[in-house]
VOBA-1610 file (N, C-alpha, C; in pm, whole numbers, padded with zeros to 5 digits, always signed):
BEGIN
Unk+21620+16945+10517Unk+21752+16979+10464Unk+21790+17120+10506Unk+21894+17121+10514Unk+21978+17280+10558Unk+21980+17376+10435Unk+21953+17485+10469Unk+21940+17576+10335Unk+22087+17684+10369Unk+22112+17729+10278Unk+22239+17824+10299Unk+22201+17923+10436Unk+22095+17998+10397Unk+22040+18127+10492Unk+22069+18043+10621Unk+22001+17923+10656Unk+22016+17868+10801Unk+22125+17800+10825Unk+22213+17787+10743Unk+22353+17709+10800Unk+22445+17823+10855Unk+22503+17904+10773Unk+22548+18023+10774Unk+22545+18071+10942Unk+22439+18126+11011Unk+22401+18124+11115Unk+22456+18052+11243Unk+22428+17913+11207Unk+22470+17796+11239Unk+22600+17807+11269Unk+22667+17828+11165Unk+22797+17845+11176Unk+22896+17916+11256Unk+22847+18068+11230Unk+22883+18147+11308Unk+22875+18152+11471Unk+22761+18102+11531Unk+22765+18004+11657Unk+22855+17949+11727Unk+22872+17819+11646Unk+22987+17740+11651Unk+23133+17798+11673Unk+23146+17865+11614Unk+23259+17924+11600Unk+23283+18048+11709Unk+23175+18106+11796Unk+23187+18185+11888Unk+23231+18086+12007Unk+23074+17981+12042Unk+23156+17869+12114Unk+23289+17814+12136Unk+23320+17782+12007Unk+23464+17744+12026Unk+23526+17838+12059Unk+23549+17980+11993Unk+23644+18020+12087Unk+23646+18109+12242Unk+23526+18073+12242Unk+23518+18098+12409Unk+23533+17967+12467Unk+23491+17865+12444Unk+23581+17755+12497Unk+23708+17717+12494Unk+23794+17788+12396Unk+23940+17805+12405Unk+23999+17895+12521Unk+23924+17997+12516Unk+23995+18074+12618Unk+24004+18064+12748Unk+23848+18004+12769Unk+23819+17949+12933Unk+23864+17815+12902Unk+23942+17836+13069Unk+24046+17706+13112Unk+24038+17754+13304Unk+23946+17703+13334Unk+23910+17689+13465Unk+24012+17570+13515Unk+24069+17675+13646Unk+24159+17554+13719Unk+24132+17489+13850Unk+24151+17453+13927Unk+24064+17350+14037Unk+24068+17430+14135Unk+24063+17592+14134Unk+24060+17680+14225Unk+23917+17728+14313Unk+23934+17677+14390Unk+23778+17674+14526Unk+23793+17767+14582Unk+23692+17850+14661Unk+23705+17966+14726Unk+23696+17926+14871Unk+23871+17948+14911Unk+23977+17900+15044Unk+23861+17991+15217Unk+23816+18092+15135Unk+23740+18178+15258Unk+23625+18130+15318Unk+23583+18063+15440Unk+23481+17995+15484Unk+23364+18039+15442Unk+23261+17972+15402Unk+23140+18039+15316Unk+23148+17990+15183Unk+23244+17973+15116Unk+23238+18016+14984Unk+23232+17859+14880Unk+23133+17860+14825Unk+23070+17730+14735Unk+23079+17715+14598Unk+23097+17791+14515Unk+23112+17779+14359Unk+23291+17847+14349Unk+23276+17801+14222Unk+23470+17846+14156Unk+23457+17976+14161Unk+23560+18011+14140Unk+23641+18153+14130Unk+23657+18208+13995Unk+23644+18260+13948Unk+23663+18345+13819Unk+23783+18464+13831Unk+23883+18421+13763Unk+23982+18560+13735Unk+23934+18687+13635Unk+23965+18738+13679Unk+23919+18903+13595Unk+23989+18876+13494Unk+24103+18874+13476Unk+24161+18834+13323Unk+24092+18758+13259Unk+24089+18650+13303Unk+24030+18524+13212Unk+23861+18603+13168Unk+23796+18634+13259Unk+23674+18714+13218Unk+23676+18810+13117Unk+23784+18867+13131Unk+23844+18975+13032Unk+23868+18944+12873Unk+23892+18805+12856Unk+23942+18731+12777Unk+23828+18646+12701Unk+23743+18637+12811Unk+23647+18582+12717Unk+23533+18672+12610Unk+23499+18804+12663Unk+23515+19000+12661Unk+23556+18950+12542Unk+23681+18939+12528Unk+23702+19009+12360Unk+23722+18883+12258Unk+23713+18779+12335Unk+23673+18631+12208Unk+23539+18643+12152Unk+23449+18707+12245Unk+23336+18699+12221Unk+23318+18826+12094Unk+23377+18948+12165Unk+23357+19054+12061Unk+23436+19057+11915Unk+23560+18987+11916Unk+23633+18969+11835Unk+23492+18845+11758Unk+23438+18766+11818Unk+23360+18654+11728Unk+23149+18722+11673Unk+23157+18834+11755Unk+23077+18935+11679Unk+23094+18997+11587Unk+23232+19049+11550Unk+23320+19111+11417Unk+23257+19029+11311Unk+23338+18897+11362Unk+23337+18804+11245Unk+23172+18751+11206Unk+23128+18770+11251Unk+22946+18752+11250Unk+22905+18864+11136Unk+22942+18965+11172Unk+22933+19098+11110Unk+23004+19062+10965Unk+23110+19012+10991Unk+23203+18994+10848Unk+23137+18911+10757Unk+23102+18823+10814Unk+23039+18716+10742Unk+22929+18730+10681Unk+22802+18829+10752Unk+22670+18861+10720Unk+22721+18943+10601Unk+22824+19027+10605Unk+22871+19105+10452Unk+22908+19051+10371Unk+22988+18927+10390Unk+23009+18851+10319Unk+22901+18766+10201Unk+22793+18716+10304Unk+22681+18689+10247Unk+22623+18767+10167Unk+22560+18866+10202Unk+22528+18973+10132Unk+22589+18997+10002Unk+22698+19009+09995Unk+22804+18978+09892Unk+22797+18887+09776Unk+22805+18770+09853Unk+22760+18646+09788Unk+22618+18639+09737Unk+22513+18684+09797Unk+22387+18672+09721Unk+22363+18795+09676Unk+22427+18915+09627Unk+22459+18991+09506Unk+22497+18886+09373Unk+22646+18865+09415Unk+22702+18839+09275Unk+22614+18671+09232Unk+22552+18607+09304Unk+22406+18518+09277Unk+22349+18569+09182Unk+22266+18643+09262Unk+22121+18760+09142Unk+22229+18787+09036Unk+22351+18859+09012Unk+22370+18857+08864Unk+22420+18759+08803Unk+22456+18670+08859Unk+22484+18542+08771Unk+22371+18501+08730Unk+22223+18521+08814Unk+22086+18486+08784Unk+22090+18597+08661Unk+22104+18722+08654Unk+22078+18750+08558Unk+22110+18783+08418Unk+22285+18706+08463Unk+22367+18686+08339Unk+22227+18582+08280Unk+22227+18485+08340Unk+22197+18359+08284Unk+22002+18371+08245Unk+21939+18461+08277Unk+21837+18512+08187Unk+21863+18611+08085Unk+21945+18661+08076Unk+21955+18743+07966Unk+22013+18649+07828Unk+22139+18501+07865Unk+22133+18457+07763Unk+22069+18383+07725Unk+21962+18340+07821Unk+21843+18225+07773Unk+21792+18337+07698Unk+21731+18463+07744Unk+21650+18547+07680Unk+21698+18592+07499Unk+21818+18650+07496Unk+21868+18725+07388Unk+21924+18583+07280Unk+22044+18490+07374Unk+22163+18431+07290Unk+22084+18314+07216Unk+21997+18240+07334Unk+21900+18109+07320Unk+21780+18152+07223Unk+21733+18248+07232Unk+21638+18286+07117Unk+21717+18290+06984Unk+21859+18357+06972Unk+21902+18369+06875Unk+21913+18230+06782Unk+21953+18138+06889Unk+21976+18008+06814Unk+21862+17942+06769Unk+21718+17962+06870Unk+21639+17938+06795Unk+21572+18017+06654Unk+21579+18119+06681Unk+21576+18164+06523Unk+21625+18109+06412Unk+21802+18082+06444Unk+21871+18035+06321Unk+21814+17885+06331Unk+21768+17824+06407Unk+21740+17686+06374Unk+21625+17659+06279Unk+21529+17816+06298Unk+21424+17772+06252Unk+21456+17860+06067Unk+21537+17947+06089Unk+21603+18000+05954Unk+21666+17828+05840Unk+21733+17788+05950Unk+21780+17619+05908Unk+21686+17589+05809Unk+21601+17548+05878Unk+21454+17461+05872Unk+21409+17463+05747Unk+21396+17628+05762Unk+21351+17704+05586Unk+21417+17654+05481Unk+21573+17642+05509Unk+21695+17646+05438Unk+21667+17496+05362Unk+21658+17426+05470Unk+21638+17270+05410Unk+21526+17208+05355Unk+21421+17298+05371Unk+21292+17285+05296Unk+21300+17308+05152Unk+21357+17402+05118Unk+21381+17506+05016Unk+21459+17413+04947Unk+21546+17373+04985Unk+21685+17273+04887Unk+21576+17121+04876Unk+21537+17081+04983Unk+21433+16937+04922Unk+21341+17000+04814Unk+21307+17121+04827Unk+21210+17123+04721Unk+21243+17132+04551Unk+21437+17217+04560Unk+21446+17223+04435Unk+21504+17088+04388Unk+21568+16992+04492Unk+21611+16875+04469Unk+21467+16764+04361Unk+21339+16800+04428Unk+21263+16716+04364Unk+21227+16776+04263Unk+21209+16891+04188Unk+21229+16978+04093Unk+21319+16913+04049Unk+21429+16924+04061Unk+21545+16845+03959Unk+21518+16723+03914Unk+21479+16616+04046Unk+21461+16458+03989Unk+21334+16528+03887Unk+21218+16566+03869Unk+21094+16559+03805Unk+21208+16615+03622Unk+21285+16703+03653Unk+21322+16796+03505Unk+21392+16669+03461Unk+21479+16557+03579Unk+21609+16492+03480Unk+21491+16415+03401Unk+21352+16338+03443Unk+21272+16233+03446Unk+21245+16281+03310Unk+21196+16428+03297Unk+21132+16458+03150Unk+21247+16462+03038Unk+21378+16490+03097Unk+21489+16494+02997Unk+21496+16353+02951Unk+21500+16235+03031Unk+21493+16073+02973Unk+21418+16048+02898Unk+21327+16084+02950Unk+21179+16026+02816Unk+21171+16122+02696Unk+21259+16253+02694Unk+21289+16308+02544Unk+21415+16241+02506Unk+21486+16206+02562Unk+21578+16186+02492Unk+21559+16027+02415Unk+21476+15930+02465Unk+21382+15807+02511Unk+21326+15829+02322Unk+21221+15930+02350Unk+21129+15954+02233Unk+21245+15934+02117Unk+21328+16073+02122Unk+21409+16105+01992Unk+21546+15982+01955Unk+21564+15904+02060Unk+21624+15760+02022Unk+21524+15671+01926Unk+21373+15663+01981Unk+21343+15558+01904Unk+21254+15602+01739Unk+21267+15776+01743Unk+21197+15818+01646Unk+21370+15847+01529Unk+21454+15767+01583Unk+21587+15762+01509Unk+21586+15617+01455Unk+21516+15533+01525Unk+21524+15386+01473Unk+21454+15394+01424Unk+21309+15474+01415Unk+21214+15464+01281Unk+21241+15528+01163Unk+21317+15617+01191Unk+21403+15653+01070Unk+21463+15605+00963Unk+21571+15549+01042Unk+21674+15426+00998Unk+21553+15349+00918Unk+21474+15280+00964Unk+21390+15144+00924Unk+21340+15191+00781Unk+21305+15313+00716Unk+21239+15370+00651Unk+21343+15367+00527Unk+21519+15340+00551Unk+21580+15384+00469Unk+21569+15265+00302Unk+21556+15158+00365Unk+21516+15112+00269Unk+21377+15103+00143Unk+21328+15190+00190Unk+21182+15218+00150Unk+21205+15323+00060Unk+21314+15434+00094Unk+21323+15537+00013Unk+21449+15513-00107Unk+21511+15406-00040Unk+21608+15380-00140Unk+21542+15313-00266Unk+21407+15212-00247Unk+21312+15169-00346Unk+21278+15287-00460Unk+21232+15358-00372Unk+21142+15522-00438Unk+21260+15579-00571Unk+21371+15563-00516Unk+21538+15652-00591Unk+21524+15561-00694Unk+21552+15371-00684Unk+21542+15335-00755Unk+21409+15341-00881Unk+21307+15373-00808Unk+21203+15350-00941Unk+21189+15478-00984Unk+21248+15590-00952Unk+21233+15713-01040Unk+21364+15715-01146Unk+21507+15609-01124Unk+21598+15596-01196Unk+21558+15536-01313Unk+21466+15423-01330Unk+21375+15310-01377Unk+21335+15424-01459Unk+21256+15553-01428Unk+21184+15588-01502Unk+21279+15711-01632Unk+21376+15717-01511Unk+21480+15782-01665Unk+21496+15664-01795Unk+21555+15585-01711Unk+21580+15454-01822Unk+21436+15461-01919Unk+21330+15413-01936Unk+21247+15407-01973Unk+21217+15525-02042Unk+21252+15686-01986Unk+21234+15766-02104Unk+21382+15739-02203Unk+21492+15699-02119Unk+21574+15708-02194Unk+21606+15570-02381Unk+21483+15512-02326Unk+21473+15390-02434Unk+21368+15454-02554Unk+21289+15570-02468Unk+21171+15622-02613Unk+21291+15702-02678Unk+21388+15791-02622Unk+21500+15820-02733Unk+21527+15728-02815Unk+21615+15612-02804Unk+21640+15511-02827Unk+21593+15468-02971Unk+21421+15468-02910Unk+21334+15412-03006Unk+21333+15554-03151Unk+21303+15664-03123Unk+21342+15791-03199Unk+21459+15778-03278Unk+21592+15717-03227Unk+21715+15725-03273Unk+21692+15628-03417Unk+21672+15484-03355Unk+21611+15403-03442Unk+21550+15430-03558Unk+21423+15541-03533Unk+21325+15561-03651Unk+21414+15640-03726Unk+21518+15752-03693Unk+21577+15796-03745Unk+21700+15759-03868Unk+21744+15621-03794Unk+21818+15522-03865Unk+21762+15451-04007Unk+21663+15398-03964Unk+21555+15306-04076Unk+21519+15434-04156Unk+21525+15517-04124Unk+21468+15685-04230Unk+21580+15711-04305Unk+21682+15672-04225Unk+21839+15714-04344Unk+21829+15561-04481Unk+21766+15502-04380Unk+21841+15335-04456Unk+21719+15380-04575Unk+21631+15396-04544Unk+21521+15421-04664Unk+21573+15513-04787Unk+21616+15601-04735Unk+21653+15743-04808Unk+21751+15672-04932Unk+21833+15632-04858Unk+21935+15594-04897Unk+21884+15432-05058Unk+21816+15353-04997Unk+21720+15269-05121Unk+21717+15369-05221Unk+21627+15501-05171Unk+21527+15547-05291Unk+21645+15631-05400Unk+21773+15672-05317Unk+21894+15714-05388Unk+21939+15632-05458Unk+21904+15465-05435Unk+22003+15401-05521Unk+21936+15411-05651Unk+21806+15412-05640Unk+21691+15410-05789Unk+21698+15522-05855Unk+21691+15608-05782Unk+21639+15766-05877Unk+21716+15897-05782Unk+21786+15953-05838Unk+21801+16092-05787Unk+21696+16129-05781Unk+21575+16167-05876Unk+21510+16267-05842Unk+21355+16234-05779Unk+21320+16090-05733Unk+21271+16022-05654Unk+21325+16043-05517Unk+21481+16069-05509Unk+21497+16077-05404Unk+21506+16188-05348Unk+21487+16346-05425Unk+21470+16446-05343Unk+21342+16447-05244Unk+21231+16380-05320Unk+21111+16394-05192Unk+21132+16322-05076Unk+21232+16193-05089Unk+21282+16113-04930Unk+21322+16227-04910Unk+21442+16320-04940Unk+21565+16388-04868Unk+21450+16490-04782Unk+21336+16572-04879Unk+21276+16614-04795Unk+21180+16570-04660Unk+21155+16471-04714Unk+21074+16386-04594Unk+21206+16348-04471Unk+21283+16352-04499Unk+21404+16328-04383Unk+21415+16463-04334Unk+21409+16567-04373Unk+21433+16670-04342Unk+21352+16735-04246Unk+21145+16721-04285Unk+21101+16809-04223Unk+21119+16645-04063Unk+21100+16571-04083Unk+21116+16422-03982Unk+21232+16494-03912Unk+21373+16511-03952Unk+21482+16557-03841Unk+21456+16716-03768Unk+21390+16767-03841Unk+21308+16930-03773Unk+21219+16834-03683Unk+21147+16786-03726Unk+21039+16795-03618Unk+21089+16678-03435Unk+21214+16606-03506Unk+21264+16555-03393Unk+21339+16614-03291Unk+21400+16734-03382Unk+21477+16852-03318Unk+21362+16887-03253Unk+21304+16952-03294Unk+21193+17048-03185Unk+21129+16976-03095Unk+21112+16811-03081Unk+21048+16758-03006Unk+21165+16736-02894Unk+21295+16719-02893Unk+21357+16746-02825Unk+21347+16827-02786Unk+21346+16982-02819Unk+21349+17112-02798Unk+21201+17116-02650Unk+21124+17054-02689Unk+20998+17099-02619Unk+20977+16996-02517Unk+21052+16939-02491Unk+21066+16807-02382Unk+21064+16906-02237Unk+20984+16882-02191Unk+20972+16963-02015Unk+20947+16867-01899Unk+21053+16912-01823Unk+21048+16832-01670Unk+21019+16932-01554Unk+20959+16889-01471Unk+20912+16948-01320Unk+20895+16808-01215Unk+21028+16891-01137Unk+21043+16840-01012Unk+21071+16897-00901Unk+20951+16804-00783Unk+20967+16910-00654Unk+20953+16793-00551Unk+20969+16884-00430Unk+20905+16798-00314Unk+20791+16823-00219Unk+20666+16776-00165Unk+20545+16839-00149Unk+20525+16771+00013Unk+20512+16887+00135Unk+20503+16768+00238Unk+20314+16788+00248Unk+20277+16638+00230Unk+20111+16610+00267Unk+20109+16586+00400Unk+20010+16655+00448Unk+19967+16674+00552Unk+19912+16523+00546Unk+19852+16396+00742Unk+19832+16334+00759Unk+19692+16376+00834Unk+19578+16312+00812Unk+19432+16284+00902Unk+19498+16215+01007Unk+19432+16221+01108Unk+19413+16142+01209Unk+19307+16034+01251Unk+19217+16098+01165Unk+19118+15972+01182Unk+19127+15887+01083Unk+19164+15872+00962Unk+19200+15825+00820Unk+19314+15736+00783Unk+19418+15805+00866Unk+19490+15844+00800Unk+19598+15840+00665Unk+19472+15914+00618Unk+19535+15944+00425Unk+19523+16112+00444Unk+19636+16110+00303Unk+19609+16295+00291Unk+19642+16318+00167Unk+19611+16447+00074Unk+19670+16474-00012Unk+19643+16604-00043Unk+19714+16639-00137Unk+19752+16779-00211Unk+19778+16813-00337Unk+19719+16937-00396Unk+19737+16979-00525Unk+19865+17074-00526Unk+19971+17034-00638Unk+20068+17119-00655Unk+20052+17145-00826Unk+20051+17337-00789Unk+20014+17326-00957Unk+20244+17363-01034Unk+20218+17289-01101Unk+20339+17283-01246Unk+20407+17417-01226Unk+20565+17396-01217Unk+20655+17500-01284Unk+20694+17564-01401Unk+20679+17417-01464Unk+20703+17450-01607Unk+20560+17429-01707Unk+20531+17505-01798Unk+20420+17485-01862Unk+20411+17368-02000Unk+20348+17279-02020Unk+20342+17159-02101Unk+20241+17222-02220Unk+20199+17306-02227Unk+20162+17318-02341Unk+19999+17287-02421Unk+19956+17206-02250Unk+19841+17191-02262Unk+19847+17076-02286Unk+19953+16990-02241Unk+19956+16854-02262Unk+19991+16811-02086Unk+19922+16643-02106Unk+19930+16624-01973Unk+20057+16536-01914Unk+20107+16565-01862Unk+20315+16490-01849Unk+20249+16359-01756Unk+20365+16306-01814Unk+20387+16141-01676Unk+20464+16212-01559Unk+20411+16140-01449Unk+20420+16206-01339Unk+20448+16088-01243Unk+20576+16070-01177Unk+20621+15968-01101Unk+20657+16027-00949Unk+20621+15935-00847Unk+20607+16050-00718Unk+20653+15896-00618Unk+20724+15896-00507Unk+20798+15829-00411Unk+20818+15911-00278Unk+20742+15827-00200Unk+20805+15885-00022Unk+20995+15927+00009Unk+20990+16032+00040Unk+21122+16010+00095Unk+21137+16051+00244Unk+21032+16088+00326Unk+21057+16136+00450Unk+20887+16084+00499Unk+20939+16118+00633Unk+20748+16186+00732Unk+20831+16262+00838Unk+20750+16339+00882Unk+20731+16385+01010Unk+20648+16322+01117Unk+20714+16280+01248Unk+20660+16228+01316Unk+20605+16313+01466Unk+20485+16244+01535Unk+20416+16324+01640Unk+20427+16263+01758Unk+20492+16282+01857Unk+20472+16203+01955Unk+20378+16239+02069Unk+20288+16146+02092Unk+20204+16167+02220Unk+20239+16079+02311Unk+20310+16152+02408Unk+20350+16085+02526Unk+20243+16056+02651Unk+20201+15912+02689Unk+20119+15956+02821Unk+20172+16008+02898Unk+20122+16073+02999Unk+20139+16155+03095Unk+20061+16092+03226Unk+19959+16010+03224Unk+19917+15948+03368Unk+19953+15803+03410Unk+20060+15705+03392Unk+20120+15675+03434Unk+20240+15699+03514Unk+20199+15749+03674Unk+20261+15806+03742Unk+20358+15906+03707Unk+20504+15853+03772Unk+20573+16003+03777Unk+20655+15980+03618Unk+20694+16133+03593Unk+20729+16099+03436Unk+20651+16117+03325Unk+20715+16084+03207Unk+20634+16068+03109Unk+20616+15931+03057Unk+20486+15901+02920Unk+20509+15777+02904Unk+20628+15748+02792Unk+20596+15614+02760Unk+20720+15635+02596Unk+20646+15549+02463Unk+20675+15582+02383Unk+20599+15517+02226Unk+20616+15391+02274Unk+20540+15293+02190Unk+20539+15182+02209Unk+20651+15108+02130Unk+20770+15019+02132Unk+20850+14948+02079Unk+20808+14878+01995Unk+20723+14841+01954Unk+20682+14728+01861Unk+20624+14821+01748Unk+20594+14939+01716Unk+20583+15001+01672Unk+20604+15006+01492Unk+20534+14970+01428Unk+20575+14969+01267Unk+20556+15109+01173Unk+20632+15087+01067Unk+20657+15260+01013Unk+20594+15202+00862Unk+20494+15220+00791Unk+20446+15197+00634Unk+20406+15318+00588Unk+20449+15358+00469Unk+20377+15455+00385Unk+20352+15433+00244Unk+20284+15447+00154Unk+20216+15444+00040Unk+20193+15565-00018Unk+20210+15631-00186Unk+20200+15759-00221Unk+20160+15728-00356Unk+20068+15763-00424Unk+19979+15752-00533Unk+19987+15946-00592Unk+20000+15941-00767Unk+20017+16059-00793Unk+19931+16065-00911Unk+19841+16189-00977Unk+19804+16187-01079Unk+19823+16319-01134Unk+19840+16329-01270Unk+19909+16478-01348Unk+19748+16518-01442Unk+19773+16659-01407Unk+19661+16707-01487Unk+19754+16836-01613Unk+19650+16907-01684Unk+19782+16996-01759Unk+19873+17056-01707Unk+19829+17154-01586Unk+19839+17234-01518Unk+19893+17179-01366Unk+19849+17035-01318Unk+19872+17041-01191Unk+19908+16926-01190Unk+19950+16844-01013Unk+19959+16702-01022Unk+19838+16695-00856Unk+19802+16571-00861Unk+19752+16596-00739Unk+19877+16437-00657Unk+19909+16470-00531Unk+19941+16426-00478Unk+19882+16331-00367Unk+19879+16183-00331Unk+19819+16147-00224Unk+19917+16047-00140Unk+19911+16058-00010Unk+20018+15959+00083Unk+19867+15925+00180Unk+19934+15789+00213Unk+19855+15679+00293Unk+19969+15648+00404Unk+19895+15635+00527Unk+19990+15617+00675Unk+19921+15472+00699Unk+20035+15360+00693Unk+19999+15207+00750Unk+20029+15218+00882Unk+20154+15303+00944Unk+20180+15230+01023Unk+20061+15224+01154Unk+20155+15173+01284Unk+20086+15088+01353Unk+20134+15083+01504Unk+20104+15120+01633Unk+20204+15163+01685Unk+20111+15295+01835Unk+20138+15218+01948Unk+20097+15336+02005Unk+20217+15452+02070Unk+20096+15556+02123Unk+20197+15635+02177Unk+20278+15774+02044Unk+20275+15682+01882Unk+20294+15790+01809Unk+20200+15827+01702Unk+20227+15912+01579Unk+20117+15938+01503Unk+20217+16016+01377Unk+20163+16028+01271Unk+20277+16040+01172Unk+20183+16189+01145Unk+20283+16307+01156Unk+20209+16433+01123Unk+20207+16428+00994Unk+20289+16394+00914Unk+20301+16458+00766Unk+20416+16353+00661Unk+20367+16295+00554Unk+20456+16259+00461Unk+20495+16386+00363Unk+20661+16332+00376Unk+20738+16392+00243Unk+20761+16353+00101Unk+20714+16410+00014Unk+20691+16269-00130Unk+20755+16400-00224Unk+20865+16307-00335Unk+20900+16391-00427Unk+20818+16296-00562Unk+20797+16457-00619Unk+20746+16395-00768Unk+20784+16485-00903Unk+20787+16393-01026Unk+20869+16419-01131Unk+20761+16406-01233Unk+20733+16532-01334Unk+20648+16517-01402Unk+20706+16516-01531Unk+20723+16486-01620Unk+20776+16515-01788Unk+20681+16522-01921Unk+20687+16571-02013Unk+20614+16596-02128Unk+20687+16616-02250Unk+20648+16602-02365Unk+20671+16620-02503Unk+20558+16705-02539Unk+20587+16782-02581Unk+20451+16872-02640Unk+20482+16851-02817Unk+20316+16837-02815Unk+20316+16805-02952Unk+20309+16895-03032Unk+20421+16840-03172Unk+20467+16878-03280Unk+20470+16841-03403Unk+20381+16875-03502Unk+20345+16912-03606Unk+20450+16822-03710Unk+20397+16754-03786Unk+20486+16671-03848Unk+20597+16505-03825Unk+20543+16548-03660Unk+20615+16396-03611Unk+20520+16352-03542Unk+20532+16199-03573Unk+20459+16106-03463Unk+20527+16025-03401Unk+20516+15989-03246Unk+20590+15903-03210Unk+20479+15825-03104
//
């Protein structure tokens, strides 16, 4: 193949040729003088070929500058074009690899996010279904309301029964008046110190009520607690009525079932049981955990209890 350096050359050749073949134009002129065997050459025309030739050395000359020229502004186009591979092309690789970082960095907080929304579901998961165990419980405590109402009624019938004795005490009084005035001052007094001593037994009637949260076992689970009395009885020991109205619940979520957390188990049952006994001074409290159910665990029952007393008084019996 032809390379620039050797065409160039080439060229310039050609182009001398030709125009020395333009200028020479030999005409059918023989030399007329006896002797004479080859053409004739005019001095002009010789003259002429003289300065095609030198005029096509110029241009030889022109051209070699030309070149020269041309493989200058080469080398700096060569070295435009290393300087932007060098400086511009590095630059871009930098930012590509700045990129790189960029998009690493965002996948990483992206899966950070999916892992935070995953733990937000399974709380929100937990505290949905520790709302339906809630709910389920309401009838259990509405039992408890009712049997501590039960137990007003029931004190409210030993009044009742008091009112009564009080009645049959007038109706008596009243006989022994029809017989004898002065038979009947000892009824009037016997009614008398009887309505004192009913007064004061009213008077000394004491209630204490609170709410106590018992702690739950885990291995058991039963628990209980001593709460000592607000009000003092006198050294007498009160009825003491006690009903669940709450728990606190624990959730243990698995955690190695893959990604996430786990969730309580649905089938899950909620029972509690609360047993109370009154001493002078104290009551002791006890709650029992039925339920049943994985995944949760009941930290603590809430139980209210109601203790009452009559302290005894001198002159009345009831």
């Amino acid at each position: 193949m032809w390379t620039q350096k050797a065409l160039l050359p080439a060229a310039c050749l050609i182009v001398l040729a030709s125009q020395a073949l333009a200028q020479y134009n030999p005409g059918p002129s023989y030399n007329s003088h006896p002797g004479g065997y080859g053409p004739k050459f005019d001095p002009k025309e010789l003259q002429k070929l003289a300065n095609a030739a030198h005029r096509a050395a110029n241009e030889k000359i022109f051209l070699k500058e030309r070149l020269d020229m041309l493989k200058m502004q080469k080398q700096e186009l060569f070295d435009k074009l290393d300087k932007i591979e060098d400086e511009i092309l590095a630059a871009f690789e930098a930012t590509d690899a700045t990129q790189d970082h960029t998009l690493i960095d965002i996948k990483d907080k992206i899966k950070l996010l999916l892992h935070q929304l995953g733990d937000l579901e399974a709380r929100v998961a937990g505290a949905a279904a520790v709302a339906v165990r809630n709910e389920a419980c309401l009838p259990s405590l509405a039992g408890r309301i009712e049997s501590l109402v039960q137990s007003n009624i029931d004190q409210n019938a030993q009044l009742s029964k008091i009112d009564t004795f009080l009645d049959e005490a007038k109706e008596k009084l009243n006989e022994k008046l029809g017989f004898t005035v002065e038979g009947a001052n000892d009824d009037i007094a016997t009614v008398k110190d009887a309505t004192k001593a009913f007064t004061n037994l009213l008077n000394t009637r004491k209630c204490d009520v609170g709410f106590e949260n018992v702690p739950i076992s885990y291995e058991d689970g039963e628990g209980e607690v001593y709460v000592n009395f607000g009000a003092d009885f006198g050294g007498n020991v009160p009825a003491v009525y006690c009903g669940v109205q709450g728990f606190v619940s624990k959730l243990n979520l698995d955690k190695s079932q893959g990604y996430g957390y786990g969730y309580p188990d649905p089938r899950q049952t909620v029972a509690f049981s609360t047993d109370c006994k009154a001493f002078e001074d104290r009551v002791l409290i006890k709650a029992f955990d039925y339920s049943r159910g994985k995944g949760n665990s009941v930290d603590s029952v809430i139980v209210e209890y109601k203790a009452c007393s009559f302290a005894a008084v001198s002159g009345f019996t009831h």
